[in-house]
N, C-alpha and C positions, 0 to 999 in steps of 0.2 A: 514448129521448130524442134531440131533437135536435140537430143541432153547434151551432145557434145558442141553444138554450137552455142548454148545456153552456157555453157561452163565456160567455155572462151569466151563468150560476153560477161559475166559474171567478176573471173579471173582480169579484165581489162578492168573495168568498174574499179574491182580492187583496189589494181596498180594505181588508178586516179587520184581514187580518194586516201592510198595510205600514208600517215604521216600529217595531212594538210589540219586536222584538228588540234593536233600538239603547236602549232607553229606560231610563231610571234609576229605578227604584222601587225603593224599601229602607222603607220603612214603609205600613201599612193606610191613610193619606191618598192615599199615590202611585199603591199597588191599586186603591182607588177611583178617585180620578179615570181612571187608566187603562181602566177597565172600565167604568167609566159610558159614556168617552168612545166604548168600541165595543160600545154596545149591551146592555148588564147592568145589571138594576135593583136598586139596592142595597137591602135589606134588613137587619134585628138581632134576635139572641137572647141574651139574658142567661139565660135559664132554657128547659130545653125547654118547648115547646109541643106541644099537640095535637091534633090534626082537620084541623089546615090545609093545604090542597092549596097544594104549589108546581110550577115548574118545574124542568128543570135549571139546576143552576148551579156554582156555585165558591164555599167556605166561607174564612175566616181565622179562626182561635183565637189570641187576641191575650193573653197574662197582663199587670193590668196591675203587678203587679209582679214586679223580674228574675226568671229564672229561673235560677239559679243552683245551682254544683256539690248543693248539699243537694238541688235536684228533679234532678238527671240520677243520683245517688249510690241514689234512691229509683225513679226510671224505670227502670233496671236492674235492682233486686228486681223489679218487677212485669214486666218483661221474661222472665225466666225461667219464671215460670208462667202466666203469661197471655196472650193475644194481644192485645198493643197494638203501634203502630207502633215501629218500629224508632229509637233513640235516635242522631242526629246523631252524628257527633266533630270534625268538622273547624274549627279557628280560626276560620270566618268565620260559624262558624252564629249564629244570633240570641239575642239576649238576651230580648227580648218575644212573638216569635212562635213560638207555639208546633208549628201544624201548619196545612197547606194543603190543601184535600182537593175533590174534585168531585163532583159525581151525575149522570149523566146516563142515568138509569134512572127511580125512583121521586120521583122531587123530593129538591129540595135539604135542604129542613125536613126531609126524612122521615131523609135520611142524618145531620143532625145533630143530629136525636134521640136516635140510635144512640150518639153518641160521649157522651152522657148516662149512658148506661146503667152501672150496677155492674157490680161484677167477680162472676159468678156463674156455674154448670155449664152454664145455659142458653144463654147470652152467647157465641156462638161467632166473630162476626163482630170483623174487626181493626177494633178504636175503640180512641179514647183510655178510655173509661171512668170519666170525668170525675167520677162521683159518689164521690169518695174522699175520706174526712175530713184525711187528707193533703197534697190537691191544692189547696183552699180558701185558704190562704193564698196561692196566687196571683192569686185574682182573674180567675179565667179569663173571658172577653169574647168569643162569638164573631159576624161579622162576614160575611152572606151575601150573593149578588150572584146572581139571577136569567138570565138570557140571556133573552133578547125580541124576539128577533128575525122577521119573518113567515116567510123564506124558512128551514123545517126542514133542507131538504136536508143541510146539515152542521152541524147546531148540534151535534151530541155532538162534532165532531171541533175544531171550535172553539174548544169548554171544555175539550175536555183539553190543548188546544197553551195556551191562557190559564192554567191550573193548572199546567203545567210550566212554563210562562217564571216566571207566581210562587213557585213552587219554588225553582225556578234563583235568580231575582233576592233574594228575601226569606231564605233559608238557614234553613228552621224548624228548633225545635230537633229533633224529631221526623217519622218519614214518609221511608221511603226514596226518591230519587229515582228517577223512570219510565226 
């Protein structure tokens, strides 16, 4: 590569990310708009789907109702034998959101099929595991965003700096931070 194409990838990079660290998002409207705004096609799944090829991208699992000590008292049984994400403590975590998560491997749809999936022997992979008669009363919502961008050069690096700022900014109840 050359210095001058290195500089015009560089100088894009830039463009992406300037600005998006100062920025205020605390709910799935604010994600959105901020992700739309650099380049992420939003997307929804209520129920997994199947066959449908995606990109990468960045997921939100939204409960629409609280989440409250009764799911964190119950996330912690399942914590113990299972491999789900790691359950939050700290005061500022969220009450709605549940977890924030990326793919920049197989598609975005294809990792959030995964977090569908029951709790079983075969099931190795860290998901939430959402098909729990348990978990139902939360109404869980989850809320995906594409990246679209032509120039690949760093679209995985992209998404994952976009997945930890919404980490950072949205405080999910679950999902250890990078």
């Amino acid at each position: 590569m050359n210095k001058e194409n290195n500089s015009d990838t560089t100088e894009k990079l830039g463009q992406i990310l300037e600005g998006i660290f100062d920025c205020s998002v605390t709910n799935v409207k604010g994600a959105t708009d901020l992700l739309q705004k650099n380049g992420f096609k939003k997307g929804e799944v209520i129920v997994p789907s199947s066959g449908k090829r995606s990109k990468i991208g960045i997921y939100i699992f939204e409960a629409k109702t609280v989440l409250d000590t009764g799911f964190d008292d119950y996330w912690r049984l399942r914590q113990v034998s299972n491999k789900v994400p790691k359950l939050n403590t700290g005061e500022e975590r969220s009450k709605e959101i549940l977890y924030v998560g990326k793919s920049t491997s197989k598609g975005v749809i294809s990792r959030i099929n995964q977090h569908y999936k029951k709790i079983t022997q075969d099931v190795s992979t860290y998901a939430l595991k959402l098909e729990d008669k348990n978990l139902c009363k939360y109404q869980i919502k989850c809320h995906y965003y594409e990246f679209t961008q032509d120039d690949k050069k760093y679209c995985n690096a992209i998404v994952a700096i976009f997945e930890q700022l919404l980490h950072d900014k949205l405080q999910p109840r679950v999902g250890s931070p990078r």
